[in-house]
C-alpha positions, 0 to 999 in steps of 0.5 A, spaced: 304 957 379 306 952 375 313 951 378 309 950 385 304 945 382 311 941 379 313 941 385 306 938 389 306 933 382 314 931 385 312 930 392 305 926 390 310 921 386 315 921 391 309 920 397 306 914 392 313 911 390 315 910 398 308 908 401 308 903 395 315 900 397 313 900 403 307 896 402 312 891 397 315 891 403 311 889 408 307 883 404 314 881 402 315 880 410 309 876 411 308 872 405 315 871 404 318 868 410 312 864 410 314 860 404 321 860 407 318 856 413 318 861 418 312 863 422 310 870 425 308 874 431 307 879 434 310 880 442 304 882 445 308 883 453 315 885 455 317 878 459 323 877 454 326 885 453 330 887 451 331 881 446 324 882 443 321 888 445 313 889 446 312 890 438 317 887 435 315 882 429 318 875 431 320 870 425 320 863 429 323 856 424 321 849 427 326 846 431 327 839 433 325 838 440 333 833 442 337 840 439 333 844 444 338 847 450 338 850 455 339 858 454 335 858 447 329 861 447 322 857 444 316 859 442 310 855 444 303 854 445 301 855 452 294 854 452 289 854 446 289 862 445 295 863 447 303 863 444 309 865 448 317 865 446 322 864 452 328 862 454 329 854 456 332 853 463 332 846 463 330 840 460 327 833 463 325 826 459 319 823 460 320 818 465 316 813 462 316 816 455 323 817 453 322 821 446 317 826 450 321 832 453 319 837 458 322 844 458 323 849 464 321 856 461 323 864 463 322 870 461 328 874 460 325 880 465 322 876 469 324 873 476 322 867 476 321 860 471 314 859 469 310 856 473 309 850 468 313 845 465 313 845 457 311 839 453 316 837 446 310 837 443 307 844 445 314 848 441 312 851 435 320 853 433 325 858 435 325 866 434 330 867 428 329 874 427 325 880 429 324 886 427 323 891 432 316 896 432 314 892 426 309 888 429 304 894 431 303 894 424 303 887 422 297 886 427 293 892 425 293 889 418 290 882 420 284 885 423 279 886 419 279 893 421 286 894 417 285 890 411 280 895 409 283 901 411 290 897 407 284 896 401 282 904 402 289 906 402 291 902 396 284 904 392 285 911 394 293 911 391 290 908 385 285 912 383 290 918 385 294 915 380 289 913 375 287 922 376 294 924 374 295 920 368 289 922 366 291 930 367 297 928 363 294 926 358 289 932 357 294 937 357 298 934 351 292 933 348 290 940 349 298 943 348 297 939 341 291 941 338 294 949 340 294 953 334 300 955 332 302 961 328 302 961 320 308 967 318 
């Protein structure tokens, strides 16, 4: 029996050590790549597969309008609610403002160039790396949904850890107040 219970300790531990190198890990991803100027997002639809996949984590950098070419692909905001990342067919100058540029866009899957022209002032940057699947994950946690069920499970695995100090040190207490046989 006490080898059984050695055993679920060692797997609890291991269990622990992971989901926390995990969570490191992934607040490492969103805060980290924040501070190095990079801005993440979630890809939400396949228009771009299979380069970015549907829940994939995207880190997008900022880009000078002039150095975007045809072939690279940008992100941008689309409308108020809406940011979308695809690939630039053309480029066109602003007859009557030089330093504004448009951009023709197409998603990687999709047929057809997008029905609207995307102004210079509407690119947020361009996709730098993605983490396929990462995405699911990091949407979740930004609901409030997910921030709770992250708080629950960080406070659970606490007081998980807070319990097995505890049993630990009641057992030495308890193996060290044993009397021990006088000859």
């Amino acid at each position: 029996m006490d080898l059984k219970i050695k055993r679920i300790r060692a797997a609890g531990k291991t269990l622990t050590g992971m989901l926390t190198v995990l969570a490191a890990c992934l607040a490492l991803l969103m805060t980290g790549a924040r501070l190095a100027g990079l801005r993440p997002y979630v890809v939400l639809s396949g228009s771009m597969e299979p380069v970015y996949p549907v829940g994939a984590l995207i880190y997008v950098g900022k880009v000078e309008a002039h150095a975007i070419r045809p072939g690279m692909a940008i992100t941008y905001q689309l409308n108020e609610h809406t940011v979308v990342t695809h690939r630039v067919t053309r480029v066109e100058k602003d007859p009557n403002n030089p330093s504004l540029l448009y951009f023709a866009t197409r998603g990687d899957a999709n047929e057809a160039e997008d029905g609207t022209m995307i102004r210079s002032d509407q690119v947020i940057g361009v996709p730098v790396f993605r983490l396929p699947l990462m995405g699911y994950p990091a949407r979740f946690l930004s609901t409030r949904k997910g921030k709770l069920t992250a708080l629950a499970v960080g406070a659970l695995l606490l007081a998980g850890w807070f319990l097995l100090r505890w049993q630990k040190a009641q057992r030495t207490d308890c193996e060290n107040q044993q009397p021990t046989a006088s000859r």
